[in-house]
N, C-alpha and C positions, 0 to 999 in steps of 0.2 A: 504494500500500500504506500504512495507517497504522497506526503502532506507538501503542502503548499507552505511559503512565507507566512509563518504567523499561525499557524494552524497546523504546528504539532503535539506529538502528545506530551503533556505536563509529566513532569516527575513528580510523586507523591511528597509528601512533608517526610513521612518514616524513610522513604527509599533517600532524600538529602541528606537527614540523618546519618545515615548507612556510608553514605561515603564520605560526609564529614569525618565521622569515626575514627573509618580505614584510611584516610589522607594524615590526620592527625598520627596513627600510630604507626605510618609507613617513614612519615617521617620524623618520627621520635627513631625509629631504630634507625636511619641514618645517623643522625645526629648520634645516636649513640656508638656508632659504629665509625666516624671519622674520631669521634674522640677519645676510642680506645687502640688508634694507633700508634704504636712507638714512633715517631717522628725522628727523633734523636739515632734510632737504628735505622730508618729511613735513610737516611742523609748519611751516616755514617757505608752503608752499602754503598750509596750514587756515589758518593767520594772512593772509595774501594775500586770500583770499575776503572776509573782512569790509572790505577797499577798501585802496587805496594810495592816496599822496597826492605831487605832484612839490615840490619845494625846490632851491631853486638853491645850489650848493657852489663852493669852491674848490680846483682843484689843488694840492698841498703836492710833490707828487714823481711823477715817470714813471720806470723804470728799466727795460732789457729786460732778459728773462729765457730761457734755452731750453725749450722745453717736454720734459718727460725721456720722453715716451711718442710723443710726432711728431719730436722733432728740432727743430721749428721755433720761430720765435723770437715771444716774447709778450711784450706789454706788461702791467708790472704799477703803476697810475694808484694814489697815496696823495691822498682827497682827505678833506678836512673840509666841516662843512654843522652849519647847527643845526636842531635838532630841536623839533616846535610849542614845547615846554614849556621853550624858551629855553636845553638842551642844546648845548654844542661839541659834535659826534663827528665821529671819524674813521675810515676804512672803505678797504679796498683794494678794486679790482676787475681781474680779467685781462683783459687786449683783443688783439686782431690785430694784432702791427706794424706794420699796413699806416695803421692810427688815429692813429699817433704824432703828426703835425700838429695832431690836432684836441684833444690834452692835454697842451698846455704848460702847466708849473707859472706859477700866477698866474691863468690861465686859470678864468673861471665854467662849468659844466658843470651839466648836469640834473642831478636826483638823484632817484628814487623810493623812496620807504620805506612801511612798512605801516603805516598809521594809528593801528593801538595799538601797536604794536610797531617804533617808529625805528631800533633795532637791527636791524632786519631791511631793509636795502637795496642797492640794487645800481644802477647806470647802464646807459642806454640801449645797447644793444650790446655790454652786459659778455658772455663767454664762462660758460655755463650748465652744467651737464652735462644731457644726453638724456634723463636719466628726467625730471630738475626741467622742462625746454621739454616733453616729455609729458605729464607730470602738470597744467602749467600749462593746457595745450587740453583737456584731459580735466574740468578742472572748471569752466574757462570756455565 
């Protein structure tokens, strides 16, 4: 059947209802969903892409830690490294207790950082979170 200008069929009060609703909670779960992204790992991947580079660092401190969501016990490695452009930094990473041997303060240890961005690094075996190791095979 086709209706003319002006002379189609009205939507009911309950059926606007109905999609008020469903607009309102389609976009509550965006909103919920843009602002439970890491952003920070975001950005830290897109910087990743244009290359990383290794550097050799020092250990400054090992300390365990417990982890408040397993229970279990983590190592958190303080180490320094300089960076191309002749920068000290310093940088923490989490590791497995089980590593403790292989981060003794004194100790030279790898270091990877992103090529333009030395502030952004982390050590071989550091402890990630799942989206950043997804994201990372996702765009490698």
């Amino acid at each position: 059947m086709a209706f003319m200008s002006g002379t189609h069929a009205k939507r009911t009060a309950e059926y606007r209802r109905i999609r008020i609703i469903v607009g309102a909670a389609v976009v509550a779960c965006l909103v919920w969903a843009f602002a439970s992204l890491p952003y920070d790992i975001l950005r830290a991947e897109r910087a990743r892409l244009y290359g990383e580079e290794a550097t050799t660092g020092v250990v400054l401190a090992v300390r365990g830690v417990e982890s408040s969501d397993t229970g279990k016990g983590r190592l958190v490695v303080d180490y320094k490294y300089i960076d191309p452009d002749g920068f000290a930094r310093t940088a923490s990473a989490r590791m497995d207790a089980s590593k403790w041997s292989q981060y003794r303060p004194g100790r030279s240890v790898k270091v990877i950082f992103v090529r333009n961005r030395p502030e952004i690094v982390r050590l071989p075996g550091e402890e990630e979170p799942a989206f950043q190791l997804w994201l990372r095979d996702l765009m490698n």
